[in-house]
C-alpha positions in Angstrom: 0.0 0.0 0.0 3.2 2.1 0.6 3.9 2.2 -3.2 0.3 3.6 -4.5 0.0 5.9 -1.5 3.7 7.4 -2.8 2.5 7.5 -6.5 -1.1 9.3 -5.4 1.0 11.7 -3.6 3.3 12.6 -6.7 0.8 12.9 -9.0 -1.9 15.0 -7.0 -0.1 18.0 -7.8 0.0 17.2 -11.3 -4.3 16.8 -11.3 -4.3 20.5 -10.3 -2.2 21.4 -13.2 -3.9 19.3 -16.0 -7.3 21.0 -14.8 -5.9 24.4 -14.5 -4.6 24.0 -18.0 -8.1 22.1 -19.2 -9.7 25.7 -17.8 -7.4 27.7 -20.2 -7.5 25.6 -23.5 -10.5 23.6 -23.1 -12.0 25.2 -26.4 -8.4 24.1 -28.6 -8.9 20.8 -26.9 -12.7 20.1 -27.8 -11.7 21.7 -31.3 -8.6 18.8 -31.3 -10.9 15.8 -30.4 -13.0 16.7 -33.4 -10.5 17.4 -35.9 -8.9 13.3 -35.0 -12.3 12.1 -35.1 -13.0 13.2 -37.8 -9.4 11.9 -39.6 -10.3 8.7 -38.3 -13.8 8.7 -39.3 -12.2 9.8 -43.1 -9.6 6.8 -42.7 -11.9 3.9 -41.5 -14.6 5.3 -44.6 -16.8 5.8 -41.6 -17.7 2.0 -40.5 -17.1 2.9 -37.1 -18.7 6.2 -37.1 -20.8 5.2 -34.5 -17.9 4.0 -31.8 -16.0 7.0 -33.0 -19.0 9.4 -31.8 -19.2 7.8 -28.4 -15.5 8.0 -27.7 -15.4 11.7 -29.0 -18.7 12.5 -26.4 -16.7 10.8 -23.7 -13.6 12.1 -24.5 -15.4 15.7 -24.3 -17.0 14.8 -20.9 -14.0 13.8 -19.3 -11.8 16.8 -20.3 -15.4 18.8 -18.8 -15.2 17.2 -15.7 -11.6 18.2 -16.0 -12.4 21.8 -16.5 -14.9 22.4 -13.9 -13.8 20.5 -11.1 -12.8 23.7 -9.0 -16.3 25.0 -9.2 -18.1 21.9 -7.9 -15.6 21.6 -5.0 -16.2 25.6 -4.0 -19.9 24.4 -3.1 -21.3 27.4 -5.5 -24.8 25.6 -5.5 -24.9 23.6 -2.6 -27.1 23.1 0.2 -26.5 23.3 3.6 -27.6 20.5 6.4 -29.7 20.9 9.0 -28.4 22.3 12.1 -30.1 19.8 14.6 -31.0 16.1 14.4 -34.3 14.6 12.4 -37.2 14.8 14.1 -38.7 12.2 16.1 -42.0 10.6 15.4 
């Protein structure tokens, strides 16, 4: 468990950077997905247009997630518990 917990702790920095950078350039990055999907699309003669589409969309998504992470952790729309406990019937 040493070894992952040493790796996690390397790379977490890294995660801040990639979304950071995913923040600046996600527009070049969506317009890059589409511009290999469509090459391979072109090269395959479109028999795996379908597959190609669903790896493009999830492709998108991820670099999204990527993007936005900072704004979900901020708590920009969240609610806040209750102060006391439930209620008893």
């Amino acid at each position: 468990m040493g070894l992952f917990n040493n790796l996690k702790a390397k790379l977490t920095p890294a995660k801040g950077k990639v979304s950071d950078l995913a923040q600046q350039h996600g527009d070049k990055i969506q317009h890059g997905i589409d511009r290999a999907a469509k090459v391979v699309d072109e090269r395959t003669k479109g028999k795996y247009s379908d597959k190609i589409h669903t790896g493009t969309d999830k492709a998108k998504g991820a670099m999204d997630r990527l993007a936005h992470k900072d704004e979900r952790d901020t708590g920009g729309g969240a609610t806040t518990p209750p102060s006391g406990p439930p209620p008893t019937s």
